[in-house]
N, CA, C and O atoms as a GROMACS GRO file, in nm:
protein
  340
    1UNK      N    1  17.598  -0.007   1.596
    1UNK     CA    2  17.557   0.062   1.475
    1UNK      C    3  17.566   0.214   1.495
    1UNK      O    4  17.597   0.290   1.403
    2UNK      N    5  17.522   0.273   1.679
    2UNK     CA    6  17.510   0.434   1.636
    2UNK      C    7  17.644   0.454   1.654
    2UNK      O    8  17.676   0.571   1.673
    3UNK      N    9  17.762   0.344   1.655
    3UNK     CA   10  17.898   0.414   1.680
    3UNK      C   11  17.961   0.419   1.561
    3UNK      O   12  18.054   0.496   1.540
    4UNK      N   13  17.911   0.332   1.470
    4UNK     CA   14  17.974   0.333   1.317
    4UNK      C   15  17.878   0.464   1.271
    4UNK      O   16  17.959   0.521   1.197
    5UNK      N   17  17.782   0.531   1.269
    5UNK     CA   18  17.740   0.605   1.209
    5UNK      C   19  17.818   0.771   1.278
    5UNK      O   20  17.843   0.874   1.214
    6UNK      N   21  17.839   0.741   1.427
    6UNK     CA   22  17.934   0.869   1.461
    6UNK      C   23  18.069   0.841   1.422
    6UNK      O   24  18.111   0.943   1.368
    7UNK      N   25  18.141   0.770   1.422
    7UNK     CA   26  18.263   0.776   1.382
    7UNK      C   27  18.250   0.786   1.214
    7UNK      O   28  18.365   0.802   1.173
    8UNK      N   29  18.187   0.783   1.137
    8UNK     CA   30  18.160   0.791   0.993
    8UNK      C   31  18.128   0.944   0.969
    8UNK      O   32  18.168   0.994   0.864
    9UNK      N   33  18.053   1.026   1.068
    9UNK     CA   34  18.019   1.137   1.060
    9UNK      C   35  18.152   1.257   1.073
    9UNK      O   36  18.170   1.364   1.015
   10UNK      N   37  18.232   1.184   1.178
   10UNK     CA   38  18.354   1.232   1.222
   10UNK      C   39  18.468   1.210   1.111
   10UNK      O   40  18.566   1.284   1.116
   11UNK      N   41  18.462   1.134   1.032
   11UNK     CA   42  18.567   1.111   0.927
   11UNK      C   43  18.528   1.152   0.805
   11UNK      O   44  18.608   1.167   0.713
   12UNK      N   45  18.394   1.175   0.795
   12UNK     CA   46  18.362   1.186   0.662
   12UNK      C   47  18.323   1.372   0.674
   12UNK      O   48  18.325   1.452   0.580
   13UNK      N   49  18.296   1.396   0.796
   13UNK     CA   50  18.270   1.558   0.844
   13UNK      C   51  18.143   1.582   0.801
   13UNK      O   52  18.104   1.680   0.738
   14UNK      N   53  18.079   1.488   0.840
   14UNK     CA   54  17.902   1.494   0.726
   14UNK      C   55  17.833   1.634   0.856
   14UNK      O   56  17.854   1.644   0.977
   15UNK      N   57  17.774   1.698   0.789
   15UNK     CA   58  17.694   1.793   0.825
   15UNK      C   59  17.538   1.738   0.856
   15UNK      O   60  17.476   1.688   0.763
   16UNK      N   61  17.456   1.751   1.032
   16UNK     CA   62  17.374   1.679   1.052
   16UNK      C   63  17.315   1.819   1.091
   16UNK      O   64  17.225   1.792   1.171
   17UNK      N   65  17.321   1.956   1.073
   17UNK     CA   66  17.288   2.036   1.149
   17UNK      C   67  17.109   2.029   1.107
   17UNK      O   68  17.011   2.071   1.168
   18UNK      N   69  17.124   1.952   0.965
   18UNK     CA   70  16.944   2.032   0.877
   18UNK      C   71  16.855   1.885   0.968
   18UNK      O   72  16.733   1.890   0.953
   19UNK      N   73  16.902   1.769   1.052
   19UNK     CA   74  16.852   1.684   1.136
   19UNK      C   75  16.812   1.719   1.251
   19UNK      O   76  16.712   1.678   1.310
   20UNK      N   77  16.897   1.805   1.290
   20UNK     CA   78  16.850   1.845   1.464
   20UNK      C   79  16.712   1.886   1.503
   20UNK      O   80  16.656   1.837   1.602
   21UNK      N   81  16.654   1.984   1.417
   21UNK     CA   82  16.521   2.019   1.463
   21UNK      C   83  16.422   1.878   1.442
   21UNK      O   84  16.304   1.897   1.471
   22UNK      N   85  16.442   1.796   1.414
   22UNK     CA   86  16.366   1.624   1.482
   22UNK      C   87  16.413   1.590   1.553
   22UNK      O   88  16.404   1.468   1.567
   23UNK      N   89  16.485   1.652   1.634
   23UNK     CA   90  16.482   1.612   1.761
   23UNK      C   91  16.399   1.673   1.821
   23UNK      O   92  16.370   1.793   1.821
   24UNK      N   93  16.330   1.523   1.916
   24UNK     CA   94  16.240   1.596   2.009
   24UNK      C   95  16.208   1.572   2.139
   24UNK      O   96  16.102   1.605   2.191
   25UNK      N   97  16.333   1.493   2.212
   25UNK     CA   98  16.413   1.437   2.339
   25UNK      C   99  16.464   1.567   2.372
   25UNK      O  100  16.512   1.658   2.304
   26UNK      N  101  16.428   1.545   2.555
   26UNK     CA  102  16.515   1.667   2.613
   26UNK      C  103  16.634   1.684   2.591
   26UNK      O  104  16.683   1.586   2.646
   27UNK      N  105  16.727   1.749   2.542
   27UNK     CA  106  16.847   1.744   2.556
   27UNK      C  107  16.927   1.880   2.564
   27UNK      O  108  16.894   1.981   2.501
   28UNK      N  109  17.080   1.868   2.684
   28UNK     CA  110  17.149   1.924   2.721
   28UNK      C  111  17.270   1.980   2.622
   28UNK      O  112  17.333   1.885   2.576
   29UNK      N  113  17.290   2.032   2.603
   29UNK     CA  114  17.419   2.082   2.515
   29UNK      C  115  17.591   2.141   2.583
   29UNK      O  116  17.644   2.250   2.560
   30UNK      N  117  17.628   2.062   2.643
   30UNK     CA  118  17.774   2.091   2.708
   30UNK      C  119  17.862   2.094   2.601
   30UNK      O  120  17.869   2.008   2.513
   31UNK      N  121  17.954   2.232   2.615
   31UNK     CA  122  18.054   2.208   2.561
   31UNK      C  123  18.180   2.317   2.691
   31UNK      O  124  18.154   2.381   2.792
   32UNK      N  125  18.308   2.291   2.620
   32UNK     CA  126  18.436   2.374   2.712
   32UNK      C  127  18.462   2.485   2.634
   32UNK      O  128  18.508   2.489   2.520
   33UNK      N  129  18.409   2.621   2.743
   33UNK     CA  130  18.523   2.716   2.687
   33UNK      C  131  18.596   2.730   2.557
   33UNK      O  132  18.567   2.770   2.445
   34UNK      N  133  18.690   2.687   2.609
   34UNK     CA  134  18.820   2.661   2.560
   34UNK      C  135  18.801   2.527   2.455
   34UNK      O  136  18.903   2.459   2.469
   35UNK      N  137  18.728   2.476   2.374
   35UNK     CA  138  18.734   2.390   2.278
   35UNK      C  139  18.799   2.403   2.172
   35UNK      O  140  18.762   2.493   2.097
   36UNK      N  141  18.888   2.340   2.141
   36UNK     CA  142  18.928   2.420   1.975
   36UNK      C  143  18.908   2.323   1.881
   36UNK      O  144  18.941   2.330   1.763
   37UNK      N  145  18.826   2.187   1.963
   37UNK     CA  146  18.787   2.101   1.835
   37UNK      C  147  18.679   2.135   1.775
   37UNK      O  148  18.685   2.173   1.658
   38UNK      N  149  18.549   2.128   1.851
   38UNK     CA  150  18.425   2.195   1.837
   38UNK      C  151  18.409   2.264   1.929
   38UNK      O  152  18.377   2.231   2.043
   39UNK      N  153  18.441   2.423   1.863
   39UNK     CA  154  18.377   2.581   1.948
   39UNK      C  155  18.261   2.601   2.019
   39UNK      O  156  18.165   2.544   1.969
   40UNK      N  157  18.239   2.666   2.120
   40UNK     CA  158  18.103   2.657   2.191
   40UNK      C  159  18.023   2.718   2.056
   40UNK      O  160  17.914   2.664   2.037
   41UNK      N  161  18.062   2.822   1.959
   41UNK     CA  162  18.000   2.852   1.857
   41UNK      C  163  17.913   2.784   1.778
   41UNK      O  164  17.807   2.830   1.733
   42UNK      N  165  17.990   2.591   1.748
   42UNK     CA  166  17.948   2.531   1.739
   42UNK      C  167  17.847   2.442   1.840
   42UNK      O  168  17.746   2.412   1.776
   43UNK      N  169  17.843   2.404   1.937
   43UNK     CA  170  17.748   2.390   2.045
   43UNK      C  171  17.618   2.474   2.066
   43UNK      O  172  17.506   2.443   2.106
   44UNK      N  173  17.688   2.618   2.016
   44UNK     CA  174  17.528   2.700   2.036
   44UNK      C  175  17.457   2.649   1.975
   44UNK      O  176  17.350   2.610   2.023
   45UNK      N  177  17.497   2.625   1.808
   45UNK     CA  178  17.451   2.595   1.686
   45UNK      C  179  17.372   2.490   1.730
   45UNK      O  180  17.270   2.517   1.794
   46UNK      N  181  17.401   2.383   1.708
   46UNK     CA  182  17.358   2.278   1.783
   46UNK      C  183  17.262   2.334   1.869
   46UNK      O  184  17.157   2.323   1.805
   47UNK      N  185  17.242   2.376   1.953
   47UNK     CA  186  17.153   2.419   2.072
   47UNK      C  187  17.011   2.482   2.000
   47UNK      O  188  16.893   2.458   2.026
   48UNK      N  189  17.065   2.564   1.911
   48UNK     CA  190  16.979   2.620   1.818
   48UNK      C  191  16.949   2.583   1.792
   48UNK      O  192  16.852   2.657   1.782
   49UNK      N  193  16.906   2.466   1.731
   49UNK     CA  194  16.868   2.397   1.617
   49UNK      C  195  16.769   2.308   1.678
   49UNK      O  196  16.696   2.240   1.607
   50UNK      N  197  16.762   2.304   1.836
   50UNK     CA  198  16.705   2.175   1.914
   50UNK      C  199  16.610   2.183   1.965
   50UNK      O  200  16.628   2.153   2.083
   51UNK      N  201  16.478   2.215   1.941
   51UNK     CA  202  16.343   2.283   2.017
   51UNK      C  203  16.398   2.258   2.173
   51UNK      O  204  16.465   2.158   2.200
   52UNK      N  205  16.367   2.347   2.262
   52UNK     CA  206  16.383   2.316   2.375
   52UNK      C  207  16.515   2.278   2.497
   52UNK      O  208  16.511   2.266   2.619
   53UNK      N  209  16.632   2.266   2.395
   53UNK     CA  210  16.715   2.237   2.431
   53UNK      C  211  16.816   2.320   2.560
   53UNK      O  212  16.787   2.439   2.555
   54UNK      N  213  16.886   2.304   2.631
   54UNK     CA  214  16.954   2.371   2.734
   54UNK      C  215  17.100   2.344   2.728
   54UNK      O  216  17.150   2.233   2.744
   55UNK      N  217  17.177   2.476   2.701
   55UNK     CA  218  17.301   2.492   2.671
   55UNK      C  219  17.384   2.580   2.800
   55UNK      O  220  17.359   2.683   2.863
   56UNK      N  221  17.493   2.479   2.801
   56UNK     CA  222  17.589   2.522   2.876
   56UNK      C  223  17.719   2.506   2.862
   56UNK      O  224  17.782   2.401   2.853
   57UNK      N  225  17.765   2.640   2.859
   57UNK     CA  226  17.943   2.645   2.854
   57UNK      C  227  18.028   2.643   2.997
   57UNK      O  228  18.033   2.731   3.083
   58UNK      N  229  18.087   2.521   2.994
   58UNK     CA  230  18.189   2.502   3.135
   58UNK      C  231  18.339   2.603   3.072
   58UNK      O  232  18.408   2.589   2.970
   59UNK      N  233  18.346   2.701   3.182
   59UNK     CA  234  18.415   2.754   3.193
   59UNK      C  235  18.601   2.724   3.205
   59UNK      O  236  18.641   2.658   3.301
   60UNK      N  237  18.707   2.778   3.095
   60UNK     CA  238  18.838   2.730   3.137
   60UNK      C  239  18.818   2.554   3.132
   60UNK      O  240  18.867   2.478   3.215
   61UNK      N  241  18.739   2.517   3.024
   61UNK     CA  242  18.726   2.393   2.983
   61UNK      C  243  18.749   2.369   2.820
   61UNK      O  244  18.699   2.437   2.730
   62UNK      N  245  18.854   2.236   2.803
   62UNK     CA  246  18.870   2.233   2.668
   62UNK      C  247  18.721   2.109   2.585
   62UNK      O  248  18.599   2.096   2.597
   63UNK      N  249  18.817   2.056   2.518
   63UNK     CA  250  18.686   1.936   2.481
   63UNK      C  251  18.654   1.805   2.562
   63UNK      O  252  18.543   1.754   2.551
   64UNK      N  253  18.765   1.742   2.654
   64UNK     CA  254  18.745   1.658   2.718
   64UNK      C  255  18.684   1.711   2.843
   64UNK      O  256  18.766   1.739   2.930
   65UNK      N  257  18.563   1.730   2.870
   65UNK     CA  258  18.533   1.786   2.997
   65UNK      C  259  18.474   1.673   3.127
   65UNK      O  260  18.418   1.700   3.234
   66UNK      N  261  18.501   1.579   3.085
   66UNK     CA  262  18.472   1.462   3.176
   66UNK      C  263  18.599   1.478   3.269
   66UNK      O  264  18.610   1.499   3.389
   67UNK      N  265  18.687   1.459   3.173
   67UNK     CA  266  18.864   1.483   3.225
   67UNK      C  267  18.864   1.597   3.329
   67UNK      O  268  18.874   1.602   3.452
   68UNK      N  269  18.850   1.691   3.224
   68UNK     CA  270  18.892   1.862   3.292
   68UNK      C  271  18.835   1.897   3.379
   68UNK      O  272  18.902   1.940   3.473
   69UNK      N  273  18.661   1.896   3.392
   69UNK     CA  274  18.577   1.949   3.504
   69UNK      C  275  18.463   1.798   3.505
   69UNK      O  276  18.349   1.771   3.468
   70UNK      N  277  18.595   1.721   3.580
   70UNK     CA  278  18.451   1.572   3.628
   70UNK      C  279  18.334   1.626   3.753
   70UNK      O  280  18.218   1.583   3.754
   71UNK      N  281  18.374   1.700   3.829
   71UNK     CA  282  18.275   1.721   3.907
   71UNK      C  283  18.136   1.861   3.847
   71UNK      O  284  18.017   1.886   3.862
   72UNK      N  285  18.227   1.902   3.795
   72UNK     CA  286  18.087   1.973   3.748
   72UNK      C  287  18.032   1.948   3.634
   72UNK      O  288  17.937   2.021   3.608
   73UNK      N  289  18.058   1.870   3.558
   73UNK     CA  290  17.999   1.817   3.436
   73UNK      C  291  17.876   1.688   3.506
   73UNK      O  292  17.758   1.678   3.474
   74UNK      N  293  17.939   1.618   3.588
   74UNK     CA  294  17.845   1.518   3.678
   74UNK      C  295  17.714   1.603   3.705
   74UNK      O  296  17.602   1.589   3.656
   75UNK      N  297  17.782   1.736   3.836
   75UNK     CA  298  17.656   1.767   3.853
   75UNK      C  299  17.554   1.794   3.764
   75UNK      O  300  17.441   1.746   3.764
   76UNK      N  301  17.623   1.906   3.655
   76UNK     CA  302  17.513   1.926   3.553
   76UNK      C  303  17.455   1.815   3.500
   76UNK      O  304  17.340   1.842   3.466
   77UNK      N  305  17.489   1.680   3.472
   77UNK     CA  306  17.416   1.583   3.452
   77UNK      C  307  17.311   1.537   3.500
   77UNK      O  308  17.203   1.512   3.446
   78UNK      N  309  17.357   1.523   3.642
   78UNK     CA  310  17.292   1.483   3.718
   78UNK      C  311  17.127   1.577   3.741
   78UNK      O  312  17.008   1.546   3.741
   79UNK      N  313  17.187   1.673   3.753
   79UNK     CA  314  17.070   1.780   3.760
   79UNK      C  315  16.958   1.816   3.667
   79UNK      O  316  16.843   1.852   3.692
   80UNK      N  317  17.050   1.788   3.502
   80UNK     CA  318  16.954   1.750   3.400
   80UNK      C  319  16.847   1.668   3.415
   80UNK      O  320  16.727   1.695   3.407
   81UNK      N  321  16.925   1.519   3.445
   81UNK     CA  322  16.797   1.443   3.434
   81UNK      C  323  16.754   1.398   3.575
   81UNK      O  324  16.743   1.284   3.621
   82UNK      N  325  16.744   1.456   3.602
   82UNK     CA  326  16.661   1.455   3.769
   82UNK      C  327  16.562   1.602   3.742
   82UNK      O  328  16.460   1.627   3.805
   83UNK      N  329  16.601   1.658   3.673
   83UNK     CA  330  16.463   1.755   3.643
   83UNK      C  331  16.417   1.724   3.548
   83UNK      O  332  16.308   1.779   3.534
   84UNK      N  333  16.445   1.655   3.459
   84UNK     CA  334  16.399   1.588   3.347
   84UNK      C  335  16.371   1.435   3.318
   84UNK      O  336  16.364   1.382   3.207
   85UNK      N  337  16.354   1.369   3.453
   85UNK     CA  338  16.288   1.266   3.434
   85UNK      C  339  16.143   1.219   3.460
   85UNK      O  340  16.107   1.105   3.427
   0.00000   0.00000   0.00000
């Protein structure tokens, strides 16, 4: 169900930005550099919007950053929720 509601969001381009501030789960905000699908501009946004949230731009990274920077996207994961569990 939450994959039909993201891929619906993605096709339909629905705007969730006025949702974010209910969020109230720790959450990380990664995005690449170099994105030209969604801009870190957009990621800040996002970040903004997230009480508490922690944003980071991987450097000379596009949008696939699992691909591009697997080891440092891990760590930052990793590091997230190991300080956040």
């Amino acid at each position: 169900e939450g994959q039909i509601i993201l891929y619906d969001t993605f096709l339909n381009d629905v705007s969730m930005t006025e949702i974010l501030p209910e969020i109230e789960t720790k959450t990380l905000v990664i995005c690449g550099e170099n994105d030209i699908l969604k801009s870190p501009k957009h990621s800040l946004r996002i970040h903004q919007n997230i009480k508490g949230s922690e944003y980071v731009v991987l450097p000379e990274c596009g949008h696939v950053s699992i691909f591009e920077k697997p080891n440092e996207l891990i760590t930052l994961l990793l590091g997230f929720v190991l300080k956040n569990k």
